[in-house]
Each structure stands twice: as structure tokens, then as C-alpha cells.
MISEZA-443216 format. One line per 10 residues: number of its first residue (from 1); their letters; for each residue x, y, z of N, C-alpha, C. Coordinates in steps of 0.05 Angstrom, whole numbers, plus 5000, padded with zeros to 4 digits. Layout:
// residues N
NUM) a) X,Y,Z,X,Y,Z,X,Y,Z | ...
// end
This chain:
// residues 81
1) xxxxxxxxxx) 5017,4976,5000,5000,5000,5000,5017,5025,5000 | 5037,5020,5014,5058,5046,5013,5074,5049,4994 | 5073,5034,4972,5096,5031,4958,5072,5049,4928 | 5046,5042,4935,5025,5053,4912,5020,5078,4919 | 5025,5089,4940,5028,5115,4948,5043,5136,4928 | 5068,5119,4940,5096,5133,4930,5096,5135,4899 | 5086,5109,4888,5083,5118,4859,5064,5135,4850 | 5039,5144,4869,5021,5159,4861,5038,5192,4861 | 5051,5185,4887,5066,5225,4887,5086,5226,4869 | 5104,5211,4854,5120,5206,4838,5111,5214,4814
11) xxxxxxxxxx) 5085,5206,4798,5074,5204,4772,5061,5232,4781 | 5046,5241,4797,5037,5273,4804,5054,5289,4803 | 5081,5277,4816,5103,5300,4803,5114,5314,4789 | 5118,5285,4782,5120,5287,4749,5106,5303,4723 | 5082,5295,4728,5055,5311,4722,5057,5339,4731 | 5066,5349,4747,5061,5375,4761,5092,5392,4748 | 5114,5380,4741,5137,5392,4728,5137,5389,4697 | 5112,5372,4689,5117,5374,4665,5101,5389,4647 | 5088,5412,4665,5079,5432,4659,5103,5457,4649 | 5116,5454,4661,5146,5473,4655,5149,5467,4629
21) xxxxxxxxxx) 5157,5437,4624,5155,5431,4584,5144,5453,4571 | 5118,5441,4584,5096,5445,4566,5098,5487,4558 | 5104,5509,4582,5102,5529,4581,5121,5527,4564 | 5144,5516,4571,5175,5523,4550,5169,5527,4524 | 5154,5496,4514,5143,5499,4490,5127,5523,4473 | 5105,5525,4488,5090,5540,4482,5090,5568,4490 | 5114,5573,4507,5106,5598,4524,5116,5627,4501 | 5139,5620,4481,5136,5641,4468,5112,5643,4451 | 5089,5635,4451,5062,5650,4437,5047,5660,4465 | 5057,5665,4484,5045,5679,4499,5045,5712,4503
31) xxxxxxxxxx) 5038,5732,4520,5036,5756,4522,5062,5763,4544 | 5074,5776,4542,5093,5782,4564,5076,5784,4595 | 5060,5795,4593,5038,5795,4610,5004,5785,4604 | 5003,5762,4626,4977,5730,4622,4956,5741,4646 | 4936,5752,4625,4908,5751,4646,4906,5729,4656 | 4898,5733,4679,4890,5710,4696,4861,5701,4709 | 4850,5738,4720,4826,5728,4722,4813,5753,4710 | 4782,5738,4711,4766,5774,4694,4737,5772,4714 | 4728,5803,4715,4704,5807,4719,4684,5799,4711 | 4657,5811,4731,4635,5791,4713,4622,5803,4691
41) xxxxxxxxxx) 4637,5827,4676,4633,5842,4651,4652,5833,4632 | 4670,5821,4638,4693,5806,4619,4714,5823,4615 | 4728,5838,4636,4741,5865,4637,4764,5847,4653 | 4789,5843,4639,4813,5839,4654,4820,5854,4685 | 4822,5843,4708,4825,5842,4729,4847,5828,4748 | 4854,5809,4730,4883,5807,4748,4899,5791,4727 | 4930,5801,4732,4948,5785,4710,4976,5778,4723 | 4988,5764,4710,5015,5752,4715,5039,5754,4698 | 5058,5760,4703,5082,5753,4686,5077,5730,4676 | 5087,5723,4654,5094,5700,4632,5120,5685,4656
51) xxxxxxxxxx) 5137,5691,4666,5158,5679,4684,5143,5668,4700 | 5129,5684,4717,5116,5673,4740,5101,5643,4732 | 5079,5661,4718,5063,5633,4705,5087,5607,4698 | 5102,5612,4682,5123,5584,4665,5132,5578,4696 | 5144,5587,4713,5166,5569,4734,5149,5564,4758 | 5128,5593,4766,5117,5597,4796,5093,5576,4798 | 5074,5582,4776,5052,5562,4775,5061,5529,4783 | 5079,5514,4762,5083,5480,4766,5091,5479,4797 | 5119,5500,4800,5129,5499,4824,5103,5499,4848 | 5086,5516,4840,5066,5514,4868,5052,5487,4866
61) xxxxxxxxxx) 5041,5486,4843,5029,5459,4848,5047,5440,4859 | 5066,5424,4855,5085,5412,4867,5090,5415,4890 | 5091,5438,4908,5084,5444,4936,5061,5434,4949 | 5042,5437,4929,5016,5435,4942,5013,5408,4945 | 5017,5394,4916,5025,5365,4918,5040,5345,4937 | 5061,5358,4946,5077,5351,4972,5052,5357,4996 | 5049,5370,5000,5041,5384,5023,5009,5362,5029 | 4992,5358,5003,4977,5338,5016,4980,5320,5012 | 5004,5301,5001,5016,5281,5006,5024,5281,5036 | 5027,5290,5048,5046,5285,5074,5019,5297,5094
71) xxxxxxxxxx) 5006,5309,5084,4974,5306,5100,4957,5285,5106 | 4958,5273,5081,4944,5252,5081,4964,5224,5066 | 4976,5221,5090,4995,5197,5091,4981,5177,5098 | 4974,5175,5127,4960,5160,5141,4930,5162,5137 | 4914,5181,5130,4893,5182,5132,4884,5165,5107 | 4853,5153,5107,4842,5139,5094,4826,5157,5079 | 4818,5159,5045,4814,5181,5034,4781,5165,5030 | 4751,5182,5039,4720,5170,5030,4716,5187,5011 | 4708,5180,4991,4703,5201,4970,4664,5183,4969 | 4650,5213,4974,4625,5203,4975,4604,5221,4953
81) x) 4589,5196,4935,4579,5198,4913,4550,5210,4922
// end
């Protein structure tokens, strides 16, 4: 059981840095500056560096990824339908 764990945070890792690729790839068709969120008139309201987004974004997920990995180590996960 602990060994299916480990490969679960391993392959999420993975998953979570291989977003960096993915910006690398794609990130020169981006804007130097990436709306992020908008109003409820459709009026840009908050934005990010293109850097931030490519390194800051995967990097957080990957934090976050750690962080409830090691939350819920021991705990038993009910997912109720």
C-alpha cells in the first residue's frame, strides 16, 4: 500500500513539472503579460508575468502536491457519491 502511494506522488510529480515543458514549449506565443482572472463584465482584472506563470505556477502545484501528500499519509481518503 505504501509503495502505491509513492508511485502515486511520483507520477503527480512528474505531472506537476511537466507543465514547465509544456510552458517552455508554448510559452513564446504567449503575452509578456497572462490575464489571469476577469470580471463579471469580461474586463481583465488580474494578470501575471509569463515567468511567473512558466516556473511559479508548476512549482506551486508541486508544493501543494507535497504538502497533501504528507497530509494525508495516514489518513484513509471516502470520497462520497
Amino acid at each position: 500500500m505504501k509503495s502505491t502511494k509513492i508511485k502515486h506522488l511520483i507520477i503527480s510529480s512528474i505531472l506537476c513539472l511537466a507543465t514547465i515543458g509544456i510552458f517552455l514549449l508554448f510559452g513564446k506565443k504567449l503575452p509578456d503579460v497572462v490575464p489571469v482572472h476577469w470580471d463579471s463584465s469580461g474586463n481583465v482584472n488580474g494578470t501575471i508575468a509569463k515567468t511567473s506563470l512558466t516556473y511559479g505556477a508548476p512549482v506551486a502545484y508541486l508544493l501543494i502536491n507535497f504538502i497533501a501528500f504528507a497530509k494525508f499519509q495516514g489518513d484513509r481518503v471516502h470520497i462520497m457519491v
